[in-house]
C-alpha positions in Angstrom: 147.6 38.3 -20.4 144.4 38.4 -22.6 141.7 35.8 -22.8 138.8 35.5 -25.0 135.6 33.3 -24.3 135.1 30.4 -27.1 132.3 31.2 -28.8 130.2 27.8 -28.2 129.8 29.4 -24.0 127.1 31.2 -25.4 126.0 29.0 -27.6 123.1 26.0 -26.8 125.5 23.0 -25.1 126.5 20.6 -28.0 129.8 18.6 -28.8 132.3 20.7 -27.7 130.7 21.3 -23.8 130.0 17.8 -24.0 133.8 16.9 -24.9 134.7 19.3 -22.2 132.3 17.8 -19.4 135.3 16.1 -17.7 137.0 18.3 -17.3 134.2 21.0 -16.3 133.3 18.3 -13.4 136.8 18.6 -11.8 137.2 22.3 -11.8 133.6 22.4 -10.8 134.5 20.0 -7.7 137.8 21.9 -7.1 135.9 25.2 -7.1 133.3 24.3 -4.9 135.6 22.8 -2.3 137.8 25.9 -2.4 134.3 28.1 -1.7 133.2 25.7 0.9 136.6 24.9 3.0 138.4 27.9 2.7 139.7 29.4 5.8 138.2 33.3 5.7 140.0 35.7 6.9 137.5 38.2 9.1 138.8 41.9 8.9 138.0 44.4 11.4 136.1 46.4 8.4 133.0 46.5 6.5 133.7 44.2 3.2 131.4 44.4 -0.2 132.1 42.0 -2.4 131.2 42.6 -6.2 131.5 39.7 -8.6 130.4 37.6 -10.8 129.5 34.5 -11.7 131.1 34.1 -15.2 133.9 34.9 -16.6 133.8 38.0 -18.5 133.0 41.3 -19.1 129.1 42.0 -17.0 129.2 45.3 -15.7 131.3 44.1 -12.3 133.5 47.4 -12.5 130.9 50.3 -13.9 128.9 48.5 -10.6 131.6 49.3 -8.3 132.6 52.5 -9.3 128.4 53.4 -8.8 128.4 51.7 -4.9 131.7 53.6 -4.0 130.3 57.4 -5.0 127.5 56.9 -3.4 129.8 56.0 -0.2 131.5 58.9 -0.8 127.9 61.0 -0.9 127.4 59.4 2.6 130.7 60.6 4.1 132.5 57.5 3.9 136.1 56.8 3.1 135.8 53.5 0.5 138.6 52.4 -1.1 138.8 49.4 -4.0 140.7 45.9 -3.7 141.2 44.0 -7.1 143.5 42.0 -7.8 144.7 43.8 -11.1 143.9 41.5 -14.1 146.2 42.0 -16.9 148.7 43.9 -15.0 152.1 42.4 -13.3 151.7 43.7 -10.1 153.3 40.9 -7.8 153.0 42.9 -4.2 149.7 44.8 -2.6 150.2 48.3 -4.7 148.3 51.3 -4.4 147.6 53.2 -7.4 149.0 56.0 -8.6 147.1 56.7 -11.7 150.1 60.1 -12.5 152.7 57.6 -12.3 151.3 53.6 -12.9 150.6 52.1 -16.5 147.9 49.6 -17.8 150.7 47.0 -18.4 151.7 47.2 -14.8 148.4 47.5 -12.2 146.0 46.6 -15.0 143.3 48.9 -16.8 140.2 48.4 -14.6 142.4 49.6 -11.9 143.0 52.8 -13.3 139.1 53.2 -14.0 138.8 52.8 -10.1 141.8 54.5 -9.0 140.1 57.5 -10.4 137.2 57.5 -7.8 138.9 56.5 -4.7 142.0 54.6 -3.6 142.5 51.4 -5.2 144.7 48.4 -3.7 146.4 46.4 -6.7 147.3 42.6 -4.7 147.4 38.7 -6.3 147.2 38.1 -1.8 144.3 39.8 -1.4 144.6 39.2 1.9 147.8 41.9 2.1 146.0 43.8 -0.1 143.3 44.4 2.5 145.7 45.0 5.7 147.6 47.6 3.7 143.8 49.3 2.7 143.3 49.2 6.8 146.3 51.0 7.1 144.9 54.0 5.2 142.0 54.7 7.6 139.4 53.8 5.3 136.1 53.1 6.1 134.6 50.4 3.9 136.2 48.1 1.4 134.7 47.4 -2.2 135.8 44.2 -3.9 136.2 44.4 -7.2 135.7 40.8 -8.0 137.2 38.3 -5.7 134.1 36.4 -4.7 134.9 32.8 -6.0 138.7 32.7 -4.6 137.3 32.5 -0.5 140.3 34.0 0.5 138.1 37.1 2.6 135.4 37.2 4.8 133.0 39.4 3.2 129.7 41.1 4.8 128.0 41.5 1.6 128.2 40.0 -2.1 126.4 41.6 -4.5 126.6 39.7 -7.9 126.7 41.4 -11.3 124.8 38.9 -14.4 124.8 40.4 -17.7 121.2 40.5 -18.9 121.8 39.3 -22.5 124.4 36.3 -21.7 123.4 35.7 -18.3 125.4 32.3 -17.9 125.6 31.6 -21.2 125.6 27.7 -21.9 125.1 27.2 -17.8 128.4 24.9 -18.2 131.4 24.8 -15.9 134.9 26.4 -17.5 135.9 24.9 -19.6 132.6 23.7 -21.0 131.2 27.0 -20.1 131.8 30.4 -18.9 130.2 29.6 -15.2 133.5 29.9 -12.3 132.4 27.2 -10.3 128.9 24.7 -9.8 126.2 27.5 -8.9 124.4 26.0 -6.1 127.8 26.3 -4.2 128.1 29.5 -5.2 124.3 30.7 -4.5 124.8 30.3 -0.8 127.9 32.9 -0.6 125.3 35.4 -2.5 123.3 38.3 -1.0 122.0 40.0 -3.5 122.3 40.3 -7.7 122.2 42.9 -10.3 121.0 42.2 -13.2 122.8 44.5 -15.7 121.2 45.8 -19.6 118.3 44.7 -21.1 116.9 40.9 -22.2 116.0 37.3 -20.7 119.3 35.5 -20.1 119.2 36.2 -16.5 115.7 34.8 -15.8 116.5 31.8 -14.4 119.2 33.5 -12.0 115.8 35.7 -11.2 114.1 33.1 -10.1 116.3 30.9 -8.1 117.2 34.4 -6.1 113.7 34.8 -5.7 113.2 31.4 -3.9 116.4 31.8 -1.8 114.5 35.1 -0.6 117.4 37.3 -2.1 117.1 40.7 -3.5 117.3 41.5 -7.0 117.7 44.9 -8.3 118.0 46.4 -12.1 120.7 48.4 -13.7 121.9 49.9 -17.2 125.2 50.8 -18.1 124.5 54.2 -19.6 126.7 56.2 -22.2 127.8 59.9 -20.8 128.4 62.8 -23.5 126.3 60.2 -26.2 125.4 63.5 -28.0 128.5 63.7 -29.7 128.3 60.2 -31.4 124.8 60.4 -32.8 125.4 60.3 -36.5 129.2 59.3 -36.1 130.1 57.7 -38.8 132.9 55.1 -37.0 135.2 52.1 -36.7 134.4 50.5 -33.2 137.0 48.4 -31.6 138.0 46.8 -28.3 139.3 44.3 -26.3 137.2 43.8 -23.5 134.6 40.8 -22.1 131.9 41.6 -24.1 132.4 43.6 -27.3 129.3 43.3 -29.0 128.0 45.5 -26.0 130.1 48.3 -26.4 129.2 47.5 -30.8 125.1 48.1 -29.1 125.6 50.6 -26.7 127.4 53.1 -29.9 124.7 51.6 -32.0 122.0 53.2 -29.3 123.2 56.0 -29.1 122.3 57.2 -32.8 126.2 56.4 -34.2 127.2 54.7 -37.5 129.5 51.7 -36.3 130.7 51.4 -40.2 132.9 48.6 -39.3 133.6 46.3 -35.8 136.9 45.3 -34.7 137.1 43.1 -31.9 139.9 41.6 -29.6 140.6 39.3 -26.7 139.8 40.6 -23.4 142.5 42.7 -21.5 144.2 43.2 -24.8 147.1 45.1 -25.9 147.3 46.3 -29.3 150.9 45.9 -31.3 151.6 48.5 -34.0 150.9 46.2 -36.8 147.4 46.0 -35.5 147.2 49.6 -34.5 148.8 50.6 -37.8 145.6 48.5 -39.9 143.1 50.4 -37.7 143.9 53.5 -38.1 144.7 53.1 -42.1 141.5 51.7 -42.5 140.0 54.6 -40.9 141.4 57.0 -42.9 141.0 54.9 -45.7 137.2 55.0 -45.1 136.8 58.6 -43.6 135.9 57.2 -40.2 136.5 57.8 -36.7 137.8 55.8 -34.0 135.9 54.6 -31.3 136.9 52.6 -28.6 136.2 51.7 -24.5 137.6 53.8 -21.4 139.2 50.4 -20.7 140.7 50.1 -24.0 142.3 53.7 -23.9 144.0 52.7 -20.7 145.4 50.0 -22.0 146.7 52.1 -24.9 147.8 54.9 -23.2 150.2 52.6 -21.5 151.6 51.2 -25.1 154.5 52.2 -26.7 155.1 52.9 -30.3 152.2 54.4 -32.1 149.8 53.4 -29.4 150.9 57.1 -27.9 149.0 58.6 -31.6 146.5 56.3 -31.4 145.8 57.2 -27.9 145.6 61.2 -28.9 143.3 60.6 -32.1 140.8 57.9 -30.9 137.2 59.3 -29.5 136.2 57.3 -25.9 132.7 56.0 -25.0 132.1 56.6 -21.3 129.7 54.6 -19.4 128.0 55.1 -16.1 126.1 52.3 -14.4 123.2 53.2 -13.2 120.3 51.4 -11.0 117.2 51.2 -12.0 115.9 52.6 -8.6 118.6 55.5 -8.0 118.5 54.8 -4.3 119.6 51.4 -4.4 123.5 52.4 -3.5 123.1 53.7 0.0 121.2 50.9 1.3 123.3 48.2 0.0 126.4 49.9 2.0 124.3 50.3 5.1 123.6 46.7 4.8 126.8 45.8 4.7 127.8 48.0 7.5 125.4 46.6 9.4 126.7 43.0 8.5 129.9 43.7 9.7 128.7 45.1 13.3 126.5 41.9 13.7 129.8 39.9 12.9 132.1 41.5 15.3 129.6 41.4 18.3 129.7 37.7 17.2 133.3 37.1 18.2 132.9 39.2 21.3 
């Protein structure tokens, strides 16, 4: 199922948030309650928690991917639970990224699946028994954070430097999950992700509740071989305009911009226009690792679009370089401190 943000989120609150305010106030108070009264379940294994607190694209999965190498560097066994957005997985699934499709475990699956194991489950709480079962060391939540169904040891929260929380309005009068003093007392740390101001209120309520904030950009790999592309950019992801930027920074010629709701999958008619008015214009193809998932998986000509369209890696990467391993110690050491609790 794809979703795209109304544009008025990120726009200065005006008629439409105010229409919405109703109805922001009783998914706010819903939200919050879920967050507070939950019953958590404690699992007898270190848990980090990576969300968000927006809908939308912010850096969330480039993040974990970055935590669960640097696990690897330290010996560790991590392994990723998500619950699979966009895919139709209806049991805990691990991934088999030879055999499983976008349209069944979801695309940012796939991306994780490709740096350790990765738990598909909509019962997240399945999800994490069957990780247990593997004789992992450390679980990495890939989002997760706002539906209280785990007890976590650490929560690291992604914001995305140029949106931040956009309008600061509950959905659906904003992008913001639920009220955020409820969910600034379930926080541990934040990341704040690219370049700009959005996030400098987030900064400085952290920096009151004494939390840690640390700085990260989500970096292109191989960006030698776009500079002077000439290209049509398109995707279907959170944020578009920062995949437009990041292309854009790395010296190529975005030509033209298509963009799509997020989690989308492209129908021939639309993959048929793109790739007509490429050759039409003597461009090239350019789209997100995300995106190429989700074509891969297509039928029809998203097989030739898959072979013919050039991919933009990204690698998120903290400001300070050693950020990663103490973050995972901290959450180990979390996790120790709450079992000798229950002793």
């Amino acid at each position: 199922m794809a979703s795209e943000a109304p544009p008025f989120w990120y726009e200065n609150p005006g008629l439409k948030s105010f229409l919405m305010s109703p109805f922001a106030w009783i998914y706010g108070a819903i939200a919050a309650r879920q967050m507070k009264n939950a019953k958590r379940l404690e699992l007898d294994i270190p848990v980090l928690c990576i969300g968000n607190f927006t809908v939308g694209g912010t850096g969330k999965t480039p993040t974990a991917i970055t935590i669960a190498k640097s696990a690897i560097e330290m010996g560790l066994k991590p392994s990723f639970l998500t619950r699979g957005y966009g895919g139709a997985v209806s049991e805990p699934t691990l991934v088999d990224v030879a055999h499983h499709g976008a349209k069944y475990v979801g695309d940012e699956p796939l991306l994780l699946a490709a740096v350790a194991p990765t738990m598909v489950s909509p019962d997240r709480v399945k999800g994490a028994e069957k990780l247990i079962d593997l004789g992992i060391d450390i679980i990495i939540m890939d989002d997760g954070f706002q539906s209280a169904h785990l007890c976590f040891d650490y929560a690291l929260l992604v914001v995305d430097a140029y949106r931040g929380l956009g309008n600061g309005k509950v959905i659906p009068a904003g992008p913001v999950r639920a009220p955020l003093k409820r969910q600034m007392l379930y926080v541990d740390a934040l990341t704040v992700v690219g370049d700009g101001t959005a996030a400098d209120q987030l900064i400085r309520i952290a920096a009151r509740s004494a939390k840690p904030v640390y700085s990260a950009l989500l970096k292109p790999i191989e960006k030698k071989k776009f500079k002077n592309l000439n290209c049509l950019a398109f995707a279907g992801i959170g944020n578009p305009e920062k995949f437009f930027k990041s292309l854009r920074d790395v010296g190529a010629n975005v030509a033209m911009e298509r963009a799509y709701p997020d989690h989308h999958y492209y129908a021939d008619d639309e993959i048929e226009e793109l790739m007509e008015l490429a050759e039409k214009e003597n461009l090239t193809l350019v789209t997100t690792a995300k995106d190429h998932m989700r074509i891969k998986s297509g039928l029809g000509l998203s097989k030739q679009l898959a072979e013919c369209v050039m991919i933009l890696d990204i690698d998120m990467v903290f400001d300070d370089v050693g950020t990663s391993k103490p973050l995972i110690k901290r959450t180990i050491e979390n996790y120790k401190k709450r079992r000798l609790k229950k002793k």
